[in-house]
C-alpha positions in Angstrom: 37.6 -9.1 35.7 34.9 -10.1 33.2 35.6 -7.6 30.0 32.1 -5.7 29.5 30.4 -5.4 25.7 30.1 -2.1 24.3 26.5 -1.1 23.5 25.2 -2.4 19.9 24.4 1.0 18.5 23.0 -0.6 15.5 20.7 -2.6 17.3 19.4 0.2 19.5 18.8 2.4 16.9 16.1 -0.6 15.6 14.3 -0.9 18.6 14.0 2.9 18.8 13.2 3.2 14.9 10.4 0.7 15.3 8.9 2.2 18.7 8.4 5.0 16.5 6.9 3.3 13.9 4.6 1.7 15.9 4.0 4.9 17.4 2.9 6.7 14.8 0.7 4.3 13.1 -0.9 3.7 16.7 -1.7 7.7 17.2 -2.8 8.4 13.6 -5.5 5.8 14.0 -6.5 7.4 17.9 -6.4 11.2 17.4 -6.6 11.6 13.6 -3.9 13.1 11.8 -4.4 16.7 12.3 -3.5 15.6 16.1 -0.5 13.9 15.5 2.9 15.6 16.7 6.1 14.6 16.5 6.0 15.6 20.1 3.5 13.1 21.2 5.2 9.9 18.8 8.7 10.7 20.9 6.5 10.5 24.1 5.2 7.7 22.8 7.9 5.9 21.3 10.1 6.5 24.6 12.5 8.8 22.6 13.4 12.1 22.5 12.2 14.3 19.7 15.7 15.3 18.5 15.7 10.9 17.6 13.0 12.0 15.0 14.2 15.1 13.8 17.6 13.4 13.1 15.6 10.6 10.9 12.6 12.3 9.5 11.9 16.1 8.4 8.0 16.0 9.6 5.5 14.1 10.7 4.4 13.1 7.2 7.7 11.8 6.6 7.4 9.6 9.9 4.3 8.2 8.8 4.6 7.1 5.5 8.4 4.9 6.2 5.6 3.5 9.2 3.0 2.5 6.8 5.5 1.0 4.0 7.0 -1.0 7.0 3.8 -2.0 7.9 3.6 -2.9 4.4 6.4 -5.0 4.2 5.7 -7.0 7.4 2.7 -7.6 6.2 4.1 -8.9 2.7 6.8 -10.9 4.7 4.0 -12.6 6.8 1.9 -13.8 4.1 5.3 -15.2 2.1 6.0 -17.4 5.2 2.3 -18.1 5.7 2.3 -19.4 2.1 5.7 -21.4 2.7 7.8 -19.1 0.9 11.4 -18.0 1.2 11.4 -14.2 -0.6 8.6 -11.9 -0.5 6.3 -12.1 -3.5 7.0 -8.8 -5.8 4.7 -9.7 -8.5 0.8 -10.9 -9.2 0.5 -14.4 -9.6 0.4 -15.4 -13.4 -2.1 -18.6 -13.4 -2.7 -18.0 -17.2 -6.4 -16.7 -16.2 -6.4 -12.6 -16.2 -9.3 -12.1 -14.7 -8.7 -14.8 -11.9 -5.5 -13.1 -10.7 -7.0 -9.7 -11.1 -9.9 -10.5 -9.0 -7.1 -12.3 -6.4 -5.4 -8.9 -6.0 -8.3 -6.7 -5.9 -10.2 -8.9 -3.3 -7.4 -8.6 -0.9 -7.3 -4.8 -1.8 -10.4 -4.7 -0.5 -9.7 -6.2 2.7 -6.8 -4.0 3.0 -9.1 -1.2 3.0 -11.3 -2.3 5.2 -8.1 -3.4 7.7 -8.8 -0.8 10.6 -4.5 -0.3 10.5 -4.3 0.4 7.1 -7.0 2.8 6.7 -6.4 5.6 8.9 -2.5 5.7 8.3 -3.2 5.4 4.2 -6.3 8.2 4.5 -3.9 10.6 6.5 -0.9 9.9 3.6 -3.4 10.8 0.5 -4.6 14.2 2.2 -1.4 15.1 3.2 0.2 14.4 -0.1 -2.3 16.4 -1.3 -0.8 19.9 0.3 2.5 18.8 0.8 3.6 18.5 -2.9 6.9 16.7 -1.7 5.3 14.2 0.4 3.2 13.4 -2.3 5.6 12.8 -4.9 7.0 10.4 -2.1 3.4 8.9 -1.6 3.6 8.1 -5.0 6.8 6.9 -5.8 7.1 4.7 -2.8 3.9 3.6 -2.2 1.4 3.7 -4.9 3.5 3.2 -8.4 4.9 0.5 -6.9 1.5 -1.6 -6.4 0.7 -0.4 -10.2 2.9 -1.3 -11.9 2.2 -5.1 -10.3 -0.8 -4.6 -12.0 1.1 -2.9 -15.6 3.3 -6.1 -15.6 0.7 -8.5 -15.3 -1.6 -7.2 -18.2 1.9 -6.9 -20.1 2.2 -10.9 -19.9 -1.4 -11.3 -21.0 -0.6 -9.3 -24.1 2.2 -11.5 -24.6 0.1 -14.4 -24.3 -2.5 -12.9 -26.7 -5.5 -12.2 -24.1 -5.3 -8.8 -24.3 -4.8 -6.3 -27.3 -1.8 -5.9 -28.5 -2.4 -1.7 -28.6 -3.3 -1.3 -24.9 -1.8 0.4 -22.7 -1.0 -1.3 -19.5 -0.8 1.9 -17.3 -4.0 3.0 -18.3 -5.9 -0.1 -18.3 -5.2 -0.5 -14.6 -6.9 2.4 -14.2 -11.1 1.1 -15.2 -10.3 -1.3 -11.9 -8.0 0.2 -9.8 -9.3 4.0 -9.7 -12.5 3.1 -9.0 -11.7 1.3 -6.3 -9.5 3.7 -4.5 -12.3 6.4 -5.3 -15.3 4.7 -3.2 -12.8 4.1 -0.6 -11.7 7.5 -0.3 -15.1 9.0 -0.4 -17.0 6.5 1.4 -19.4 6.3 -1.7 -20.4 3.2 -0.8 -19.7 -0.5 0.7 -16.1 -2.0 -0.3 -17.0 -5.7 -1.2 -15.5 -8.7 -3.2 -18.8 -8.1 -5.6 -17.6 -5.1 -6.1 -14.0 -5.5 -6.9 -15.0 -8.6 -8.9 -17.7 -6.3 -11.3 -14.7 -3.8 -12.2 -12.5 -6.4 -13.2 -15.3 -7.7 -15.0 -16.4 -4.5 -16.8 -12.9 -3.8 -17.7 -12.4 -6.7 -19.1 -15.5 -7.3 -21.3 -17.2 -3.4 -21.2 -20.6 -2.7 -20.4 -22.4 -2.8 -24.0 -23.1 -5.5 -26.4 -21.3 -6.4 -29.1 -22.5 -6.3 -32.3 -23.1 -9.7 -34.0 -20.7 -10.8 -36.5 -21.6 -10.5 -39.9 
């Protein structure tokens, strides 16, 4: 009699966490955030709301490991688009700053305007917002992460003597990245590769003249 093989926990468990995942990102983006239940991602998923309780402490919680996954498919696709074994963890150093800046923030851009992204990352900056825990999360899984990519790179221009020795990294990523992240979160106007382009640029060189040498 042909010996049967016992049920793969491990595996089952990873089909159920991603169904989840999915899940979520798939209802954030239809009903909105205020809508979403961790009743209606179990009904979703196929699972029973006791599988989500025993991984996740809210809906929040649910959300963001989605959107980081999301993240890191995304990350793993473009490596093996780009004929790479490892996911690139750092932004390219060509020797040009402001070509590698504009690189990264050009693709923020499309990020932002990815329909996925947007509603899952909108719904994780209000929410961090009232839920003081989440949003320590938010930040220390999500967004400090993608700055200090930035922090490191303006650390090897320094090194390299393109940037001033007394600036700070973490704020200098500031004049390009907060902007950005502003008109996207208010809708203050159209996200473009102009526009990501012009803050690198004004960061870079400023916005008055300089005064002739004497």
């Amino acid at each position: 009699m042909a010996q049967k093989t016992a049920p793969d926990s491990t595996r089952r468990s990873e089909r159920s966490r991603r169904a989840i995942y999915d899940a979520a990102l798939a209802l954030v983006g239809e009903v909105g955030y205020a809508k979403l239940t961790i009743e209606a991602i179990a009904a979703r998923a196929g699972v029973g709301k006791q599988t989500i309780y025993r991984w996740w402490s809210s809906k929040g919680a649910v959300l963001l490991d989605a959107f980081l996954d999301l993240g890191e498919q995304a990350a793993r696709a473009a490596s093996e688009n780009a004929g790479r074994g490892e996911i690139q963890t750092e932004i390219t150093n060509s020797g040009d700053l402001e070509a590698d800046l504009k690189f990264v923030m050009r693709a923020t851009v499309d990020e932002f305007n990815d329909a996925k992204y947007d509603a899952p990352y909108r719904a994780l900056a209000a929410e961090g917002l009232l839920n003081p825990e989440l949003g320590e999360e938010f930040v220390e899984k999500l967004l400090e992460p993608q700055l200090q990519l930035f922090v490191k790179r303006v650390r090897q221009a320094q090194d390299a003597g393109h940037v001033l020795p007394d600036v700070d990294p973490r704020i200098a990523l500031e004049l390009w990245a907060s902007p950005l992240a502003q008109r996207w979160l208010m809708r203050s106007g159209p996200l473009t590769h102009a526009y990501a382009d012009k803050l690198v640029e004004y960061a870079l060189y400023g916005i008055t003249p300089r005064p002739a040498a004497s």
